[in-house]
C-alpha positions as CSV (number, residue, x, y, z in Angstrom):
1,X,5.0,-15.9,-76.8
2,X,4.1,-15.3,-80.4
3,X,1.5,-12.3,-81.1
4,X,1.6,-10.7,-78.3
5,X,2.1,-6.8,-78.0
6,X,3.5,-5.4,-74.7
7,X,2.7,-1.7,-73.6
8,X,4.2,-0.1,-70.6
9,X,2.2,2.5,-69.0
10,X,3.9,3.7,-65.9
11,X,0.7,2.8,-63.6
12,X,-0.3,-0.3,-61.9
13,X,-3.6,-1.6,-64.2
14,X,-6.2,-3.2,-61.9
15,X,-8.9,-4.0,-65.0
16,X,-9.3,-4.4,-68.1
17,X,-12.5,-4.8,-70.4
18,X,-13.0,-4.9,-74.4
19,X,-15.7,-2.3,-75.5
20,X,-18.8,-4.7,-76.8
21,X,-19.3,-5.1,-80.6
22,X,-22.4,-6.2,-82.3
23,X,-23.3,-10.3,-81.7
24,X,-24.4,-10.1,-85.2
25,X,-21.4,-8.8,-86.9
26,X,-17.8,-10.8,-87.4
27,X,-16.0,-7.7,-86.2
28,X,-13.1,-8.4,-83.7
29,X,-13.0,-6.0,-81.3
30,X,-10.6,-3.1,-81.0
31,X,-11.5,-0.7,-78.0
32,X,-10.6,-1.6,-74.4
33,X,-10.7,0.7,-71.1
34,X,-8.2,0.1,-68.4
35,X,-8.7,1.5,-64.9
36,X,-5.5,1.9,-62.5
37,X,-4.7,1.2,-58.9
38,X,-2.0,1.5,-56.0
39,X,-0.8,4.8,-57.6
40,X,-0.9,8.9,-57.0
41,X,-3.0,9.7,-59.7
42,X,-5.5,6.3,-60.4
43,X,-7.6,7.2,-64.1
44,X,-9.7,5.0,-66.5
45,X,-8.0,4.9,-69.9
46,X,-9.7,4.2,-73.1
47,X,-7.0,2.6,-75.7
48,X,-7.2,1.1,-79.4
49,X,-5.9,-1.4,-81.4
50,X,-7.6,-1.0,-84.9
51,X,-7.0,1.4,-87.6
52,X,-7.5,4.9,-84.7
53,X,-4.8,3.5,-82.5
54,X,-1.9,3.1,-85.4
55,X,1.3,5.6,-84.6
56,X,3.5,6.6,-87.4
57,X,5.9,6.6,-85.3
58,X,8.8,4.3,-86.0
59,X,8.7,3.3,-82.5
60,X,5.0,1.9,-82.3
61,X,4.5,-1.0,-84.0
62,X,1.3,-2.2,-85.9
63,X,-1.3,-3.7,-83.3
64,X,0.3,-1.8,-80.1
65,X,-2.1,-0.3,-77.9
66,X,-2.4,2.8,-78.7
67,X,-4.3,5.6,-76.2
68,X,-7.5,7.1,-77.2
69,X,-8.4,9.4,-73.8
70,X,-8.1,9.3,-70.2
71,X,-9.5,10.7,-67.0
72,X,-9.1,10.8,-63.6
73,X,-10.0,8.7,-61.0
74,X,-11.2,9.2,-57.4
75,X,-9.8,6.2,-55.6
76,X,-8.6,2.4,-56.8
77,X,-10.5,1.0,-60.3
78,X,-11.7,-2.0,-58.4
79,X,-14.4,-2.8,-61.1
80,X,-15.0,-1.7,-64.2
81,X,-17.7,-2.8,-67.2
82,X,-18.8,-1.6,-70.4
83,X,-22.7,-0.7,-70.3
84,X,-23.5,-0.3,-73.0
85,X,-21.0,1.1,-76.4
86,X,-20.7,4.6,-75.0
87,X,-20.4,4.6,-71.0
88,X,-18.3,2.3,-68.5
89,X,-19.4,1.7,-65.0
90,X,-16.4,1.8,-62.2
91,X,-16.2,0.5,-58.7
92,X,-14.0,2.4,-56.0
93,X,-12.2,2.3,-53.5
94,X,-13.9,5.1,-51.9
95,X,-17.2,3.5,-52.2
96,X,-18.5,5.7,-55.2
97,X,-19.7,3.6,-58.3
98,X,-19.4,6.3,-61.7
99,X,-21.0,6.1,-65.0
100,X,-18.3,7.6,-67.4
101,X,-19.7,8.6,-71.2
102,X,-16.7,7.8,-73.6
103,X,-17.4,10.3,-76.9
104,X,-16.0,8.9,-79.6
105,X,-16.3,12.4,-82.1
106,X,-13.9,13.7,-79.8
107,X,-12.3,10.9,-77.6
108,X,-12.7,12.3,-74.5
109,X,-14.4,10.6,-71.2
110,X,-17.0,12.6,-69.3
111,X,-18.8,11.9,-65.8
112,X,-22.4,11.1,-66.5
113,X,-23.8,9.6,-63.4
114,X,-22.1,9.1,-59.4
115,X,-23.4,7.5,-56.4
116,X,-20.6,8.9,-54.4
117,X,-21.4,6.8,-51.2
118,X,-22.8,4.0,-52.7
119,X,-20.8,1.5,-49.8
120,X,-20.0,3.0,-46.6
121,X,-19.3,2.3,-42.5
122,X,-21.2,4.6,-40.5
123,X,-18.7,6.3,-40.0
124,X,-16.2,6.0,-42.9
125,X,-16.4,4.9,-46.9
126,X,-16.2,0.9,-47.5
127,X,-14.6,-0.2,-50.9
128,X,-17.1,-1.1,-53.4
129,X,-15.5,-4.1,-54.9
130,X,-17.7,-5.0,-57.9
131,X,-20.1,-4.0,-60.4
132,X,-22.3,-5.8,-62.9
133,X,-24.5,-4.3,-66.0
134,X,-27.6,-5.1,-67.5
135,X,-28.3,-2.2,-69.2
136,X,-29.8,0.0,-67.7
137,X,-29.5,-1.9,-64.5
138,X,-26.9,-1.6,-62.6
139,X,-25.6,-3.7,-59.4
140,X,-22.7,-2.9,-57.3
141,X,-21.6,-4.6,-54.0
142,X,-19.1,-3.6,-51.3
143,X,-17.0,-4.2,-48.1
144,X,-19.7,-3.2,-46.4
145,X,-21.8,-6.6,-47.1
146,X,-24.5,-4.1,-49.0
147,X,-26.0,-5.2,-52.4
148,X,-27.1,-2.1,-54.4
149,X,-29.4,-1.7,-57.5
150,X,-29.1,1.6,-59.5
151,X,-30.5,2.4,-63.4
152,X,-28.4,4.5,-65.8
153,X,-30.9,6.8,-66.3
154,X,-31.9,7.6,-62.6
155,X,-30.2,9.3,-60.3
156,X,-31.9,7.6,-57.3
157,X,-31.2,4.1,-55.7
158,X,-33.8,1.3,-57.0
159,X,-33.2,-1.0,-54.3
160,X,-30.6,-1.8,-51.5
161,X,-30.0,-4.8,-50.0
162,X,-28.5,-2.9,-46.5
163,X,-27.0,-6.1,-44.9
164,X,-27.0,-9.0,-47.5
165,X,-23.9,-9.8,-45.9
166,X,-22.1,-10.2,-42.7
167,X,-18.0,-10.4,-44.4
168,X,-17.3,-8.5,-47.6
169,X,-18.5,-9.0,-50.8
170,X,-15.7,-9.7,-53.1
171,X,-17.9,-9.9,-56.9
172,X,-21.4,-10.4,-58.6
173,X,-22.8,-11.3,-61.5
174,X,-26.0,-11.6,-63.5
175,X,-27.9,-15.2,-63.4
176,X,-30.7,-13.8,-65.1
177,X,-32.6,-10.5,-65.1
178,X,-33.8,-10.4,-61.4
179,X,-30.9,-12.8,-60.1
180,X,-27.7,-12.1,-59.0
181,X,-24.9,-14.3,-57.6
182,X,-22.2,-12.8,-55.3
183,X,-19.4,-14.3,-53.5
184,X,-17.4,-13.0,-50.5
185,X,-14.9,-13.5,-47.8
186,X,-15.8,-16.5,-46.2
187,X,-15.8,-18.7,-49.6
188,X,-19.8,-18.9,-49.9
189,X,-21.9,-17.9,-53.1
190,X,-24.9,-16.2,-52.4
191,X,-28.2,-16.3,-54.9
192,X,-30.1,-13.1,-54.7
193,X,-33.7,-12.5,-56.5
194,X,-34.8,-9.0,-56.5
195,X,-38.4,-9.8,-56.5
196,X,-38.0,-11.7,-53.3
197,X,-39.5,-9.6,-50.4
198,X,-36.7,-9.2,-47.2
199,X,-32.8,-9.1,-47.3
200,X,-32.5,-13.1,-47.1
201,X,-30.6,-15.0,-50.1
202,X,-32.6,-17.5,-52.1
203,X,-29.7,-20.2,-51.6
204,X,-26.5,-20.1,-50.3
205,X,-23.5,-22.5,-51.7
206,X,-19.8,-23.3,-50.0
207,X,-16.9,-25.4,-50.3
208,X,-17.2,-27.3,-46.8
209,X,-14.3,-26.9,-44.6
210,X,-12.2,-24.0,-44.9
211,X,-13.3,-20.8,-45.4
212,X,-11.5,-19.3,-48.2
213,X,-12.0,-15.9,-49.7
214,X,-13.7,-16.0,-53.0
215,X,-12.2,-13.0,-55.5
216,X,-14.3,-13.6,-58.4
217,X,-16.7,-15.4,-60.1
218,X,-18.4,-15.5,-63.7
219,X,-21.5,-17.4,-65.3
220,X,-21.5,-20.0,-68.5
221,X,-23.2,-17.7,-70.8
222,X,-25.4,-20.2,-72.2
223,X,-26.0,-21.9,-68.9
224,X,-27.3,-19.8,-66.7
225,X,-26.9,-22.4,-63.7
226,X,-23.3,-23.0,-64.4
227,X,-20.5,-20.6,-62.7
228,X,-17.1,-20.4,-62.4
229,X,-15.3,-18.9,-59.3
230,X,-11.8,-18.6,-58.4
231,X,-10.1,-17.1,-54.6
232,X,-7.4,-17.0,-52.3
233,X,-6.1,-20.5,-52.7
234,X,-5.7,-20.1,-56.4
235,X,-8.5,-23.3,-57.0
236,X,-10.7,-22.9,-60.1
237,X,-14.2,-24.1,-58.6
238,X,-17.0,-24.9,-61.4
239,X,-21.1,-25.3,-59.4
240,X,-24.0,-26.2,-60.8
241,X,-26.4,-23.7,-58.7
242,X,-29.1,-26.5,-59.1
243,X,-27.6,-29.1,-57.7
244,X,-26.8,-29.1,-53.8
245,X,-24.2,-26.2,-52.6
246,X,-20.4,-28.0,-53.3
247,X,-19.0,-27.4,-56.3
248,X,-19.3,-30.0,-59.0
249,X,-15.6,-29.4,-60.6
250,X,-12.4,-28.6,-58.1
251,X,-9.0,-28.1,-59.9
252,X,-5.5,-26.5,-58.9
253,X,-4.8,-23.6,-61.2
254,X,-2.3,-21.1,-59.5
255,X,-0.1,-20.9,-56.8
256,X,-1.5,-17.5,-55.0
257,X,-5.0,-15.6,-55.5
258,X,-7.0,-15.8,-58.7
259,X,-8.3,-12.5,-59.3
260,X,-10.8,-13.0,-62.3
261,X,-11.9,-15.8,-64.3
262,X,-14.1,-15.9,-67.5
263,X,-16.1,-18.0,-69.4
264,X,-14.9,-17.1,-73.6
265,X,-18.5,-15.3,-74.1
266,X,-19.5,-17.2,-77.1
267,X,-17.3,-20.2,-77.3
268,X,-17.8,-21.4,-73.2
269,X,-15.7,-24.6,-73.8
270,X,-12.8,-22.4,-73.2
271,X,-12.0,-20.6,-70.1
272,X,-9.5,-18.1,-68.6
273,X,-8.3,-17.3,-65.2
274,X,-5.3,-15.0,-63.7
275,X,-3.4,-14.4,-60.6
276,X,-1.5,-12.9,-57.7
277,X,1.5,-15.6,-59.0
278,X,1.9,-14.0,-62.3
279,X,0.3,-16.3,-64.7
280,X,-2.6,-15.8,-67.0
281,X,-3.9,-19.5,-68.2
282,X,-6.3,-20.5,-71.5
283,X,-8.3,-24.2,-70.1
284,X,-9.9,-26.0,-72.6
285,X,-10.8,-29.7,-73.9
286,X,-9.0,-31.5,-75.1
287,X,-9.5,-32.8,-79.1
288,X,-10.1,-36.5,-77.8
289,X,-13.1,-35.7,-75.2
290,X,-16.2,-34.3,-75.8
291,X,-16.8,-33.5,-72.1
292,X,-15.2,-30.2,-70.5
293,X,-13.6,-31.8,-67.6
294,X,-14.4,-28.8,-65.8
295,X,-17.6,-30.8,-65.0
296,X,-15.7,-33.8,-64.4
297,X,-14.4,-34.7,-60.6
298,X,-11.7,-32.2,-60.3
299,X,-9.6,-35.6,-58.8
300,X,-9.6,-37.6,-61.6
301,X,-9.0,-34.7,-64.1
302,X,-5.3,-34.4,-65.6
303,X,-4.1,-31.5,-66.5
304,X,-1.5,-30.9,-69.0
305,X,0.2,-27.4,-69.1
306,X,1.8,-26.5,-72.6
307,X,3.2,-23.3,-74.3
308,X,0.9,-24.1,-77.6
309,X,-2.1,-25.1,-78.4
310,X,-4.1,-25.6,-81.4
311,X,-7.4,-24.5,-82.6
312,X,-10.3,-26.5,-81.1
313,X,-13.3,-25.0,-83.0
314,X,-16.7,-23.9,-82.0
315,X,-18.0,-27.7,-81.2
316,X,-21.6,-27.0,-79.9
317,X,-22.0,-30.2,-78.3
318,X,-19.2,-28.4,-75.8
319,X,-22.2,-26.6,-74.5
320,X,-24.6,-29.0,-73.2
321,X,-21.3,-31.4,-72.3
322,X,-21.2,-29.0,-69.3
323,X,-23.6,-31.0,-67.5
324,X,-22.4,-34.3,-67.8
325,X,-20.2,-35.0,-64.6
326,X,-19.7,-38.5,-64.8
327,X,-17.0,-39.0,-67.6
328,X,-13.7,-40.0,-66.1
329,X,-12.2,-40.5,-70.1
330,X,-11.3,-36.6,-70.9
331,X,-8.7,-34.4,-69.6
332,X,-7.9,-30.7,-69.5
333,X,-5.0,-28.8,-71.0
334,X,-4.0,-25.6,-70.0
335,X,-2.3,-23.0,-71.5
336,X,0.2,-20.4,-70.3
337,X,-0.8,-17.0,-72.3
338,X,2.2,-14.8,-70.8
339,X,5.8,-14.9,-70.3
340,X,6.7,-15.7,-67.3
341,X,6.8,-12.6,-64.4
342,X,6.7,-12.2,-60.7
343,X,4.2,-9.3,-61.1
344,X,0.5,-10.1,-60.5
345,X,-2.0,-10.4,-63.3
346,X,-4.9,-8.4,-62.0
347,X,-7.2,-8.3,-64.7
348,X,-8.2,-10.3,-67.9
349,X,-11.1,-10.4,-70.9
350,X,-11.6,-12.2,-74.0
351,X,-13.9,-11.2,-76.5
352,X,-13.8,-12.9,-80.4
353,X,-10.4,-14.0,-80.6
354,X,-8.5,-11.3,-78.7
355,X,-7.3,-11.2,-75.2
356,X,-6.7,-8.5,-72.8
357,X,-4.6,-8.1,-69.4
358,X,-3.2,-6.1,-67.2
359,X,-0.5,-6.5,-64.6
360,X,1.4,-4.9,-61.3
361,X,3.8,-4.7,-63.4
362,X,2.7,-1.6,-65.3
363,X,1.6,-3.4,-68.8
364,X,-1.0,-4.0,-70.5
365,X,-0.7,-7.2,-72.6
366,X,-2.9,-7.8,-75.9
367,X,-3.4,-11.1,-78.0
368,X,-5.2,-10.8,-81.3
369,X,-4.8,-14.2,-82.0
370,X,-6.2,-16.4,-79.2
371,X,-6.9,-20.2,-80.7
372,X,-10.7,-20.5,-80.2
């Protein structure tokens, strides 16, 4: 697996996530955090790959992760997001949500805001299993089935949703500004509008039939209406949230739990998704379609799997193809990003052309080089 750079950090990483760089500038990105899980001592870690994060050392290689600054963590990372360039927003496992402040003058990471009991039982802490930003909103959601709403700069709660849900709430993310989208235990997608009066979701979507646990989900960035989500039976789902409550795409992906999936931010043709099985996988177009077959029926879609790919370009036209369900000419190719391994791939995120992991296995993979 050519351009790839391996580092072994003697922890279990359960996220990862690139710092955000300017939309206007053609800077790659070269700052990711990493939070930790399943271990003694579980901390968020900031690490670079650009011109700060270069050893001398004749051991470390050019491009290696290098580590900026670290603290500790109370409880499993099992969320983390950038707000904004400075401060990171993590989800624990004992229910607290934490703004940490990462100073760059002197590369160290600082507490700057904690809800300590954001998700709780009556009479015991409940995991909070996700957070989302929109700077300077903040939503977080829990075992506990509660939807919270917090802002950077208060130290209050702006709004709770106390039982939004009956089974755990496994992820969220932002529609739009006042609409949310989580997904849970049970398999369903919920649609929440925060300027709807009561603790009722504004629609409610589900695979019929089984009720699988959904782990994660993620929305087309230019379409809004267009999500991704990904659970226990390793099945990559694609809905249109206008249209009915079954998914519009279906496809086999992994063998055991997808953890994450995400839309490439600016080039939403191509998609990523890891798992419990160990894999990490790029889906794209192929050259000869101009429809994403994720909108086509997952049935007749075939799916090649190949250790190369080549570059397939910012095609536009990609975009708006999302919508068009009823081509049965394209097909999907997959890529697999990652040697194999046994370990789970818990985390992933693409930003520009670089890609980010991490793994049970105590790594942290990183791909400068991603075909886009």
């Amino acid at each position: 697996m050519e351009g790839i750079n391996a580092k072994y950090v003697s922890k279990k990483i359960s996220k990862t996530r690139w710092r955000p760089v300017s939309s206007s500038s053609l800077q790659q990105p070269d700052i990711f955090a990493t939070g930790s899980w399943d271990n003694e001592d579980n901390s968020i870690s900031i690490w670079s790959i650009g011109e700060n994060g270069v050893s001398s050392m004749d051991d470390e290689f050019e491009g290696d992760p290098q580590l900026l600054c670290e603290y500790k963590h109370n409880g499993d990372v099992l969320d983390l997001q950038f707000l904004d360039q400075d401060r990171i927003v993590t989800a624990s496992s004992t229910g607290a949500v934490t703004i940490f402040r990462h100073h760059h003058n002197s590369q160290s990471l600082s507490v700057s805001q904690l809800w300590e009991r954001a998700h709780h039982y009556p009479c015991d802490n409940a995991p909070c299993t996700g957070v989302v930003c929109n700077s300077p909103e903040i939503v977080s959601v829990g075992e506990d089935g509660r939807i919270m709403l917090f802002r950077a700069d208060q130290e209050g709660v702006l709004c709770t949703i106390e039982k939004a849900d009956s089974s755990a709430i496994h992820a969220v993310t932002f529609l739009r500004t006042t609409e949310i989208l989580t997904v849970n235990s049970i398999g369903q997608l919920k649609l929440w509008d925060f300027r709807q009066p009561g603790n009722v979701p504004s629609q409610i979507l589900s695979l019929t039939g089984d009720r699988v646990p959904l782990h994660c989900v993620d929305r087309h960035p230019n379409q809004q209406h267009i999500v991704a989500t990904g659970g226990q039976d390793g099945m990559l789902c694609i809905w249109d949230v206008r249209q009915g409550n079954m998914p519009i795409s279906l496809m086999e992906a992994h063998t055991s739990e997808m953890w994450e999936v995400h839309f490439h931010p600016s080039n939403p043709g191509h998609l990523f998704s890891c798992s419990e099985d160990g894999s990490l996988l790029h889906w794209e177009t192929s050259s000869n379609s101009d429809t994403p077959s994720f909108l086509q029926d997952g049935r007749n879609t075939s799916i090649i799997s190949r250790s190369a790919i080549a570059p397939a370009g910012g095609n536009q036209s990609l975009i708006n193809a999302w919508l068009t369900g009823n081509s049965s000419k394209g097909h999907l190719e997959t890529t697999h990003m990652l040697p194999s391994q046994m370990l789970s791939v818990n985390s992933l995120d693409v930003l520009g052309q670089c890609l980010v992991c991490g793994t049970d296995g105590e790594a942290i993979y990183v791909n400068r080089h991603v075909p886009i």
